[in-house]
DSSP file (Angstrom, degrees, kcal/mol; ACC not computed):
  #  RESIDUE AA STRUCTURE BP1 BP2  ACC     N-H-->O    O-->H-N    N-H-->O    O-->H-N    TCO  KAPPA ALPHA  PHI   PSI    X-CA   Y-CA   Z-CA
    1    1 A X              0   0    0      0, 0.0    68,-1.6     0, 0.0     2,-0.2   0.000 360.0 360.0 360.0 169.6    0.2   -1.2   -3.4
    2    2 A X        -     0   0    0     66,-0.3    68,-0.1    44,-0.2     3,-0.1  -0.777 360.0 -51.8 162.3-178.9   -1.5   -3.6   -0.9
    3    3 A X  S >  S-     0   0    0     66,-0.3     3,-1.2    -2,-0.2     5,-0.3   0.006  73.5 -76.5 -72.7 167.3   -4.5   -6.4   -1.8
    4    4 A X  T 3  S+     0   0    0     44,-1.6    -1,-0.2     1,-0.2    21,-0.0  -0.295 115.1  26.2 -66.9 158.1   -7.5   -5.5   -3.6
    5    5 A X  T 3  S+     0   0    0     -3,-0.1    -1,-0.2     1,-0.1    -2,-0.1   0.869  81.4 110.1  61.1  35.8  -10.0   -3.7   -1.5
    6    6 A X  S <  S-     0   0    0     -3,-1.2    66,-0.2    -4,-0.1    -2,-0.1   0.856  93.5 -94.0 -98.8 -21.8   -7.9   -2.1    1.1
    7    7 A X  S  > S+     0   0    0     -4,-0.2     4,-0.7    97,-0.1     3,-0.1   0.640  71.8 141.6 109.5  17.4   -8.3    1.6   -0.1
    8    8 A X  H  > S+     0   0    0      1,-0.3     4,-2.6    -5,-0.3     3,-0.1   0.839  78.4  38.0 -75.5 -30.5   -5.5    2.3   -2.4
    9    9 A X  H  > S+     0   0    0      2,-0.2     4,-1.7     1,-0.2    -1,-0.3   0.823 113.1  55.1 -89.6 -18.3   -7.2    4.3   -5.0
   10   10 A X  H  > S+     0   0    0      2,-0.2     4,-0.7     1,-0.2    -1,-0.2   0.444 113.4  49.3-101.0  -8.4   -9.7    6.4   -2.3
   11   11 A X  H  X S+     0   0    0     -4,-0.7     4,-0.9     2,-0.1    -2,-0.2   0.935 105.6  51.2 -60.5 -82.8   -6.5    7.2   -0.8
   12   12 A X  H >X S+     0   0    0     -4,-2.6     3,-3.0     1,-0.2     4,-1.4   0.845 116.7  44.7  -8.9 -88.5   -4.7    8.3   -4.2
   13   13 A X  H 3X>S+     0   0    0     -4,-1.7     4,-3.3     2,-0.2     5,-0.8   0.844 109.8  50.2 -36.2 -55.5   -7.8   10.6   -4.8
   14   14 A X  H 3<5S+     0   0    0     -4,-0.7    -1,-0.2     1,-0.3    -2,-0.2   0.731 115.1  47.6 -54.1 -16.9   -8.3   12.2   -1.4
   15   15 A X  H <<5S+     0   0    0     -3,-3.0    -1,-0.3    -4,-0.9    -2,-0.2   0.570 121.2  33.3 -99.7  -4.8   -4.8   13.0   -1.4
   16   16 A X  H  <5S+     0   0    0     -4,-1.4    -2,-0.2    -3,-0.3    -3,-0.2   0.775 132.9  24.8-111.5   3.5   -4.7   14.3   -4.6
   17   17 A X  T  <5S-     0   0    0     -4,-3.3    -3,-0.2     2,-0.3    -2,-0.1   0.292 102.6-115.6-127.5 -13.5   -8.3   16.1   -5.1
   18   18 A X  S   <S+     0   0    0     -5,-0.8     2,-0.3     1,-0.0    -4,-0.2   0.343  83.0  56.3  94.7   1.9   -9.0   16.7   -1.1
   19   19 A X  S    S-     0   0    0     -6,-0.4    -2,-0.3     2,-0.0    -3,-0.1  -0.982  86.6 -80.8-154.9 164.6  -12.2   14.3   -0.8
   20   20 A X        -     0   0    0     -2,-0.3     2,-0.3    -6,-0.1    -9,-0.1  -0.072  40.8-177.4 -56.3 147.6  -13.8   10.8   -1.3
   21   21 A X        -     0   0    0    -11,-0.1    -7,-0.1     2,-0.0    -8,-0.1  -0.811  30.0 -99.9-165.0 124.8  -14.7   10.1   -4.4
   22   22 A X        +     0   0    0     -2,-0.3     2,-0.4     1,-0.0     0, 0.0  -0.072  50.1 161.7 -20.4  96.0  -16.5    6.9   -5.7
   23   23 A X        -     0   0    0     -2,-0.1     2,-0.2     3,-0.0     3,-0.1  -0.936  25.6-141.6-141.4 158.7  -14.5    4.4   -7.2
   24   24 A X        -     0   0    0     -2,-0.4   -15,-0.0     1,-0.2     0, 0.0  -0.481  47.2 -56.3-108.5-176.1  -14.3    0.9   -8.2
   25   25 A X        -     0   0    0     -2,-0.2     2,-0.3     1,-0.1    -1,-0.2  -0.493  57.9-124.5 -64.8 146.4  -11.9   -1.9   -8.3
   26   26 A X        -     0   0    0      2,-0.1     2,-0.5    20,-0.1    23,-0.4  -0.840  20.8-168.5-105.7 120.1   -8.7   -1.0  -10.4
   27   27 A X  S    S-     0   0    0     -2,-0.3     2,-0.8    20,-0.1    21,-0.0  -0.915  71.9  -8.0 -73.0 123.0   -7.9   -3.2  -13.1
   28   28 A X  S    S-     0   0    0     -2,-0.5    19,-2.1     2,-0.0     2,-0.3  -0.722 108.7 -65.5  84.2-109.0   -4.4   -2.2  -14.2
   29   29 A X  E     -A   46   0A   0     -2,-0.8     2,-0.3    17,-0.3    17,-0.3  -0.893  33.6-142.1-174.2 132.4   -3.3    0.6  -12.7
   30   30 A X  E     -A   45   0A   0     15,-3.1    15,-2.0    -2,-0.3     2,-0.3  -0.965  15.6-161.1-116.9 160.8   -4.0    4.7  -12.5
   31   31 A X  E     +A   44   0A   0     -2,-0.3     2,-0.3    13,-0.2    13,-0.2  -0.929  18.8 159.8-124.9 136.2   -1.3    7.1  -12.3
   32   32 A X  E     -A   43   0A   0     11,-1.1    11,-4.2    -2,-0.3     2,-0.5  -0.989  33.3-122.2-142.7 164.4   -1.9   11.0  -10.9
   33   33 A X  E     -A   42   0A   0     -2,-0.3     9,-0.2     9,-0.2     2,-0.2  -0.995  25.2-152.7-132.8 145.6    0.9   13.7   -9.4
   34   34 A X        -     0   0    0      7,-2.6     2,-0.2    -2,-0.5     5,-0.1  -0.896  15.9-160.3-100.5  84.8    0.2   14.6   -6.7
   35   35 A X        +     0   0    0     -2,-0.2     2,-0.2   -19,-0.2     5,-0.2  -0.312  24.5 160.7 -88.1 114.5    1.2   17.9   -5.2
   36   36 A X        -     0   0    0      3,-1.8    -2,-0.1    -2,-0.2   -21,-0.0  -0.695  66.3  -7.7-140.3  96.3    1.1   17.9   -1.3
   37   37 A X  S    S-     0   0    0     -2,-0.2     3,-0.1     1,-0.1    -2,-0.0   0.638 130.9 -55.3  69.4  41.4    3.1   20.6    1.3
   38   38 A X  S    S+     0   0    0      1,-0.2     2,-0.5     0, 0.0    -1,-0.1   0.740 118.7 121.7  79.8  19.3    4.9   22.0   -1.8
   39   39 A X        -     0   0    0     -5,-0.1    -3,-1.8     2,-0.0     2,-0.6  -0.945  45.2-163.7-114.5 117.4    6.3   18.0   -2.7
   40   40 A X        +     0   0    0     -2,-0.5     2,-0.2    -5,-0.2    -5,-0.1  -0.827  18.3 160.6 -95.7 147.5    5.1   17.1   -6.0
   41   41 A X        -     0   0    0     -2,-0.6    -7,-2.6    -7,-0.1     2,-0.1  -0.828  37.3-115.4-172.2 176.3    5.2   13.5   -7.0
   42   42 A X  E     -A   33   0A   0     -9,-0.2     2,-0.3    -2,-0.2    -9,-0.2  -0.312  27.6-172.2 -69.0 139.7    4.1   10.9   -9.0
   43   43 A X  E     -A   32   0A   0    -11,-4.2   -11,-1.1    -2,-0.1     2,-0.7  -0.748  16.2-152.8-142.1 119.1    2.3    8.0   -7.8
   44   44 A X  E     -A   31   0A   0     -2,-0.3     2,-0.8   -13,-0.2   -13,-0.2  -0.718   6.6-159.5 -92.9  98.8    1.2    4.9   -9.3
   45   45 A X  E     -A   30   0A   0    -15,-2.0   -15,-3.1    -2,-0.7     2,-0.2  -0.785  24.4-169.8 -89.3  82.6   -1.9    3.4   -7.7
   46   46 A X  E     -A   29   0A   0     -2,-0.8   -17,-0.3   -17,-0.3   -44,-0.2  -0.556  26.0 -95.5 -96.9 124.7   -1.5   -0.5   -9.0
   47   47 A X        -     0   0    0    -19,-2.1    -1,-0.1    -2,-0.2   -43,-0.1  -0.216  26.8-160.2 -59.9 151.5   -4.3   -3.3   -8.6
   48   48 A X        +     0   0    0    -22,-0.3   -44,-1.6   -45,-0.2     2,-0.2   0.370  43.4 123.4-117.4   8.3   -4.3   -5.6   -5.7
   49   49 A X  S >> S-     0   0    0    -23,-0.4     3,-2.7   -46,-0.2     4,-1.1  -0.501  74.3-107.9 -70.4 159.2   -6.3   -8.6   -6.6
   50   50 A X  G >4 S+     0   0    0      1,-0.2     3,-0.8    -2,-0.2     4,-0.5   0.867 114.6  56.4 -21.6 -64.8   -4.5  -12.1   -6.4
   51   51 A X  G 34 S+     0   0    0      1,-0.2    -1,-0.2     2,-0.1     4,-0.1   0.690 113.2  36.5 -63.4  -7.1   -4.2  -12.5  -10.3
   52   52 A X  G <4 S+     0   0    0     -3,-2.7    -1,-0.2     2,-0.1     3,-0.2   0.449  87.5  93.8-125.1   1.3   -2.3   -9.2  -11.1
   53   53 A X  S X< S+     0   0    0     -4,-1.1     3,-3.1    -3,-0.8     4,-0.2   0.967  84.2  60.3 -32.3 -95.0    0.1   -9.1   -7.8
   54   54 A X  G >  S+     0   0    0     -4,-0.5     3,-1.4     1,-0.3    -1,-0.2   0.617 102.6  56.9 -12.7 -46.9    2.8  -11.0  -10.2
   55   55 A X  G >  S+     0   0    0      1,-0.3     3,-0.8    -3,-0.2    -1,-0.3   0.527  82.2  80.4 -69.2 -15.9    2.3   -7.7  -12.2
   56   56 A X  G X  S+     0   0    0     -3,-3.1     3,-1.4     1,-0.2    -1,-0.3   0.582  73.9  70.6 -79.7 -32.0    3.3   -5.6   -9.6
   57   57 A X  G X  S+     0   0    0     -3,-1.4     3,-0.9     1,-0.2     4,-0.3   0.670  94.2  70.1 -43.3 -32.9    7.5   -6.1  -10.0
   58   58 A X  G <  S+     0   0    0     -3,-0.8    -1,-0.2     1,-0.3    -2,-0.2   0.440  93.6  45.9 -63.9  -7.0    6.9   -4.0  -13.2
   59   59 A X  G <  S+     0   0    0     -3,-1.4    -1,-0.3     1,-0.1   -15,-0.1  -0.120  94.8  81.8-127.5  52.5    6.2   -1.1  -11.8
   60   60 A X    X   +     0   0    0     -3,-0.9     3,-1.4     2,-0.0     2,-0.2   0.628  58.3 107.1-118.2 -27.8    9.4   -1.1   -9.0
   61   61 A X  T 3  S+     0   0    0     -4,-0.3    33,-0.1     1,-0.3    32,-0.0  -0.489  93.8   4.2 -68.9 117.1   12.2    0.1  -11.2
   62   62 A X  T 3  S+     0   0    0     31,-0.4     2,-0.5     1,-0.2    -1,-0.3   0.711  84.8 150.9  80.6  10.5   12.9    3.8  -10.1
   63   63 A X    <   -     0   0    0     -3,-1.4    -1,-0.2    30,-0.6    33,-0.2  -0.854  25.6-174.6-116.3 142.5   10.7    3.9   -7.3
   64   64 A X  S    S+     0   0    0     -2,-0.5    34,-0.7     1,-0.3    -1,-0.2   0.985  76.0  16.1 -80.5 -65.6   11.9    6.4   -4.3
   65   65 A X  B     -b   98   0B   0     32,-0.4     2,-0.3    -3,-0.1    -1,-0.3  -0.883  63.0-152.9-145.5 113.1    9.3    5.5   -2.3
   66   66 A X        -     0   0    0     32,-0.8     2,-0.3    -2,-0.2    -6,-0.0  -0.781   7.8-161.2-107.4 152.0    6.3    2.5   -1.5
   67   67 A X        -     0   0    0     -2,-0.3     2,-0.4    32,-0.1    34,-0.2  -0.944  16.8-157.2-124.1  86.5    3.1    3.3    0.3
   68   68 A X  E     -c  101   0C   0     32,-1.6    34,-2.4    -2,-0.3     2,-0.6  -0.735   7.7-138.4 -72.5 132.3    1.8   -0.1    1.4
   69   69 A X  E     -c  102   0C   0    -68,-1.6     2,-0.5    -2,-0.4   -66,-0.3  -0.923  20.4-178.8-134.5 103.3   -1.9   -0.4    2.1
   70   70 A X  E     -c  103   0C   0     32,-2.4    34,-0.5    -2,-0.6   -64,-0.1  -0.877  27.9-137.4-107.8  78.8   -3.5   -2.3    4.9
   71   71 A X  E     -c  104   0C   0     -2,-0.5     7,-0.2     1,-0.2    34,-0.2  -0.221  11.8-163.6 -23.5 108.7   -7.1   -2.9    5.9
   72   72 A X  S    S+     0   0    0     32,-1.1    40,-1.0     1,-0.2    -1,-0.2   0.418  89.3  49.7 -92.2  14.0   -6.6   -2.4    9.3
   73   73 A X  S    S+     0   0    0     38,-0.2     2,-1.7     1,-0.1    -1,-0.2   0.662  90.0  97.0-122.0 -20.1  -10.6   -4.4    9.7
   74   74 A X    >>  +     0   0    0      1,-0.2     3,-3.1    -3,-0.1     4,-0.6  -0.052  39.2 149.8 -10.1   3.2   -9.3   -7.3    7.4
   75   75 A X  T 34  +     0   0    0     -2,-1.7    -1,-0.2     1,-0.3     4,-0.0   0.335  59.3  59.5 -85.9  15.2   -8.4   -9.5    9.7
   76   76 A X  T 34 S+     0   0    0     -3,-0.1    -1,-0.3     2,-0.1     4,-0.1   0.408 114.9  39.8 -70.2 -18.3   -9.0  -12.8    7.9
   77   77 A X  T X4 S+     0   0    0     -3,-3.1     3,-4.5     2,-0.1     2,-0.5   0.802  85.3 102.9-117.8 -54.5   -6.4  -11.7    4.9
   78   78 A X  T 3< S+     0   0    0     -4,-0.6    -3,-0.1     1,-0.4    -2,-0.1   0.614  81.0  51.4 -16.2 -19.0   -3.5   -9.9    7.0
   79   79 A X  T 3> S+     0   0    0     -2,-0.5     4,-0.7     2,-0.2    -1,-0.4   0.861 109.1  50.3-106.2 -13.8   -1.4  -12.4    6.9
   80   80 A X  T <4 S+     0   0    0     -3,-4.5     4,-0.4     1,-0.2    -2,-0.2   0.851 108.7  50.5 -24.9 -52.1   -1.9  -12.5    3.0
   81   81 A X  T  > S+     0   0    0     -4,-0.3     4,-0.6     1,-0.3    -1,-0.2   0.458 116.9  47.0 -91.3   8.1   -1.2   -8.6    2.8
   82   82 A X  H  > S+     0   0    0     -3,-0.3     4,-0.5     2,-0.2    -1,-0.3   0.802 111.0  47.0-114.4  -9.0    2.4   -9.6    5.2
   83   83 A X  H  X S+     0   0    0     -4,-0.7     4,-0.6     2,-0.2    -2,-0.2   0.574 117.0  51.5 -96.5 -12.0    3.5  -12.6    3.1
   84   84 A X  H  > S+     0   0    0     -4,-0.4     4,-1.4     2,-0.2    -2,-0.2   0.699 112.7  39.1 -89.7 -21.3    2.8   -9.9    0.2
   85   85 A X  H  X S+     0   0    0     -4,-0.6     4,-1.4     2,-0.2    -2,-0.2   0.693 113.3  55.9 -93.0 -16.9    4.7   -7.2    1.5
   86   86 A X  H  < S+     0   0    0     -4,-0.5    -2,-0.2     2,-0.2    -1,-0.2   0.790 111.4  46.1 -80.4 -26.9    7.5   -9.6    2.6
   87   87 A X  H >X S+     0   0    0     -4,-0.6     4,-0.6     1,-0.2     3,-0.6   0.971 112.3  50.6 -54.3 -69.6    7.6  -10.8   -0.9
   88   88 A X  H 3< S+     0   0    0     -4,-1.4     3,-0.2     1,-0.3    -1,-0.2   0.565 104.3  54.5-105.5 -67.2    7.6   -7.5   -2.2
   89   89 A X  T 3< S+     0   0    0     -4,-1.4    -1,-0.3     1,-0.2    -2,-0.1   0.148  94.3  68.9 -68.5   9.6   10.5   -6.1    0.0
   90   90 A X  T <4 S+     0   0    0     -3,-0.6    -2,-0.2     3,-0.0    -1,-0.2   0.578  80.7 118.4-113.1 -22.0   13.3   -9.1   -1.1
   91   91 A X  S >< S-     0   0    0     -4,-0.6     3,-3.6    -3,-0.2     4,-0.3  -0.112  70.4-143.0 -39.1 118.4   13.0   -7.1   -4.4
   92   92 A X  G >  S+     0   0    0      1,-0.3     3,-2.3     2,-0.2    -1,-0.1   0.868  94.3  62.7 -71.2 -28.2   16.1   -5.6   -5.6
   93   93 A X  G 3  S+     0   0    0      1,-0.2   -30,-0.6     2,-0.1   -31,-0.4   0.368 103.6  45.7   7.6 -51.1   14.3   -2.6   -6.8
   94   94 A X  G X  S+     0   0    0     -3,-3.6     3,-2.1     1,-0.2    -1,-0.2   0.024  77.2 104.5-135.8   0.5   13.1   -1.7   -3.8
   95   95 A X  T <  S+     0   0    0     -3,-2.3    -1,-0.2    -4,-0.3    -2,-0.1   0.615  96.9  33.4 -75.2   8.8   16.2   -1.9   -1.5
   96   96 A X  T 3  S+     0   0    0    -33,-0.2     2,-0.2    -4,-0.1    -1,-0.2  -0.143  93.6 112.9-117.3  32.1   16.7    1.6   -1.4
   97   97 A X  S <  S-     0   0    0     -3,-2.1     2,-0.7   -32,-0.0   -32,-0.4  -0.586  72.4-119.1 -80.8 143.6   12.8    2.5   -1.7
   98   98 A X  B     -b   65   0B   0    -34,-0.7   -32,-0.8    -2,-0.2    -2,-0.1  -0.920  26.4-129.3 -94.8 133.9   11.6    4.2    1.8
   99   99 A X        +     0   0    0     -2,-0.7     2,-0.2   -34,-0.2   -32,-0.1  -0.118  28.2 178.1 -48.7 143.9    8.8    2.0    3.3
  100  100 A X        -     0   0    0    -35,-0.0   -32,-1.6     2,-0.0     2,-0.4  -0.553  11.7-163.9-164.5 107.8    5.2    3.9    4.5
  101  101 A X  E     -c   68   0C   0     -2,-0.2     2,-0.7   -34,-0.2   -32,-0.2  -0.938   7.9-162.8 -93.4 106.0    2.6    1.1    6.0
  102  102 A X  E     -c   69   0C   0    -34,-2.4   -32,-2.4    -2,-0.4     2,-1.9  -0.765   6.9-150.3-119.1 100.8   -0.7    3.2    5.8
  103  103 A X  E     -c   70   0C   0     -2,-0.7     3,-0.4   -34,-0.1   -32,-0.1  -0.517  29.4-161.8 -98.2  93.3   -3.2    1.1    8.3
  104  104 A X  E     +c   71   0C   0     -2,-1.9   -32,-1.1   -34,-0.5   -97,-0.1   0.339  56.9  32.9 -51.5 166.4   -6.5    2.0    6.5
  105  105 A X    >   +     0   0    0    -34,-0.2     3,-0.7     1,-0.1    -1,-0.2   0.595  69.2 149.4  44.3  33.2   -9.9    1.9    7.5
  106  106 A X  T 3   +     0   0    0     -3,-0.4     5,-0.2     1,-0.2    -1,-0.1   0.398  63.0  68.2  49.9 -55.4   -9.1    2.7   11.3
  107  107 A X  T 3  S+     0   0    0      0, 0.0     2,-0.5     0, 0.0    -1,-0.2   0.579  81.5 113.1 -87.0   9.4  -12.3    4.6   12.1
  108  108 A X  S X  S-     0   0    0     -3,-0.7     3,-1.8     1,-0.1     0, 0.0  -0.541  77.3-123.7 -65.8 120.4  -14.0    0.8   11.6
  109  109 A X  T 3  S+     0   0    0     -2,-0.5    -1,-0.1     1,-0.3     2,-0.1   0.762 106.8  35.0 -27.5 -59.7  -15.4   -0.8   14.9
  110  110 A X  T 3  S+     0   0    0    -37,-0.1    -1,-0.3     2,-0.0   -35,-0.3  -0.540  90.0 148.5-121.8  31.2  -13.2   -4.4   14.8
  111  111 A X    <   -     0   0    0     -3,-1.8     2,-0.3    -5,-0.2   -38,-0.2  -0.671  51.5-115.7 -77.2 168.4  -10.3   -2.5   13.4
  112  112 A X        -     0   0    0    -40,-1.0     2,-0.1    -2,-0.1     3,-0.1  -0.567  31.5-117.3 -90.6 113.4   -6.7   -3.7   14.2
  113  113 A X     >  -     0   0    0     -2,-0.3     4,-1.7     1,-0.1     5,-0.2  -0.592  28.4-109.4 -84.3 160.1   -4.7   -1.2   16.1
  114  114 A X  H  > S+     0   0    0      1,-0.2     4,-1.7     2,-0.2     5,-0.3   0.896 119.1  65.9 -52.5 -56.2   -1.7    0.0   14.4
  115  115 A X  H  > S+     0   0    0      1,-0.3     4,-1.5     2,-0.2     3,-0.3   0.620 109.6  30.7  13.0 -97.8   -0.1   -2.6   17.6
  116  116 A X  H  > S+     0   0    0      2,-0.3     4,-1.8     1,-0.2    -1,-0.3   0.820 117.1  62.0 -47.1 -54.7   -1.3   -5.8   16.5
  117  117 A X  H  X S+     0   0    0     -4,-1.7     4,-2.2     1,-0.3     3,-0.3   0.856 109.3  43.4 -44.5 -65.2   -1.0   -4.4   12.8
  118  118 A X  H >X>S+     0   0    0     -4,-1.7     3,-1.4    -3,-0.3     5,-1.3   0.949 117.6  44.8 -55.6 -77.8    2.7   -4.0   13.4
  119  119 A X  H 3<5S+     0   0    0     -4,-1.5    -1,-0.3     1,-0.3    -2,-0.2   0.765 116.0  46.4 -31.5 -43.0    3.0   -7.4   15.2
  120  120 A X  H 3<5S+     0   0    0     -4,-1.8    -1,-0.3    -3,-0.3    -2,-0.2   0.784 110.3  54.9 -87.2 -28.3    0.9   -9.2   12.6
  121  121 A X  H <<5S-     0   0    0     -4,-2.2    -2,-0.2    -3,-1.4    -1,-0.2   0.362 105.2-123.6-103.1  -0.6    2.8   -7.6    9.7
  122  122 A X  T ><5 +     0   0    0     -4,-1.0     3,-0.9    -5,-0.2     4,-0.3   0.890  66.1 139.9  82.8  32.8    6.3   -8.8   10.9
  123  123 A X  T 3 < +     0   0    0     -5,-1.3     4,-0.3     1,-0.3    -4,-0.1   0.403  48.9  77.6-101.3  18.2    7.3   -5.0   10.9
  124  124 A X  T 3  S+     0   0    0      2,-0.2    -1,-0.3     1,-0.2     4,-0.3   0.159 101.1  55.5-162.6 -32.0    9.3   -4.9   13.9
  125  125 A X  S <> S+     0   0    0     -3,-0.9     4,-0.5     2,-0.1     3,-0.4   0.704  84.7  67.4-106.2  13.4   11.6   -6.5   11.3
  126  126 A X  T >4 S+     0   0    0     -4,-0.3     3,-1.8     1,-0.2     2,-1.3   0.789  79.6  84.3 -58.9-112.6   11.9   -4.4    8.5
  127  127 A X  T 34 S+     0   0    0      1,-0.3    -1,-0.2    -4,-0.3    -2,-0.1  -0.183  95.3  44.0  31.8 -58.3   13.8   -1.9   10.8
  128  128 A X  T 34 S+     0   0    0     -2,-1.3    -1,-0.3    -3,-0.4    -2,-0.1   0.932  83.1 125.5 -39.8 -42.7   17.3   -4.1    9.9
  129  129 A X    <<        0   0    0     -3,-1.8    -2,-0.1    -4,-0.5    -3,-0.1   0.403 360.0 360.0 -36.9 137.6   16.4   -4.3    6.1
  130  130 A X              0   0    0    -34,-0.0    -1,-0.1     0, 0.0    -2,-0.0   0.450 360.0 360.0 -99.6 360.0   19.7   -2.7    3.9
């Protein structure tokens, strides 16, 4: 999960087909497994604009694991994508989920370093979270 246009889905693919591949904004949701160092699993690639966030608690039940998804060149919305992820994380769902903050886009001039990212995204207090 993360806000719309961060990379969720060009992620999804590369990791499950080995290359970029052309995609547009996801309404709804796509689902693939993924098979990666002999660990299969499922992963549910969920839209991130504003109006379908709410929608995003429906697909928490069962879930081992979240991959949260960061424009790391964003830096007009970052505090959007940490008030979303803080939301996100008071979900009872998700208290035994393990956490992976994937700071995207990276080879971008004005990107964030994972530093700041970490600073900006309040993640220096996940670390307590039960």
């Amino acid at each position: 999960v993360g806000l719309d246009a961060a990379g969720k889905t060009t992620i999804l693919y590369k990791l499950k087909l080995g290359e970029i591949v052309t995609t547009i904004p996801t309404i709804g949701f796509n689902v693939e497994t993924v098979e990666y160092k002999n660990i299969c699993f499922t992963v549910w690639d969920v839209g991130g604009q504003d109006k379908i966030r709410p929608l995003w608690r429906h697909y928490f039940q069962n879930t081992q694991g979240l991959i949260f998804v960061v424009d790391s060149n964003d830096r007009e919305r970052v505090q959007e994508s940490a008030d979303e992820l803080q939301k996100m994380l008071q979900e009872d769902e998700l208290r035994d989920a393990v956490l992976l903050v994937f700071a995207n886009k990276q080879d971008m001039p004005n990107a964030m370093a994972v530093s700041e990212l970490t600073d900006k995204l309040g993640l220096q207090t996940l670390r307590s979270r039960t």
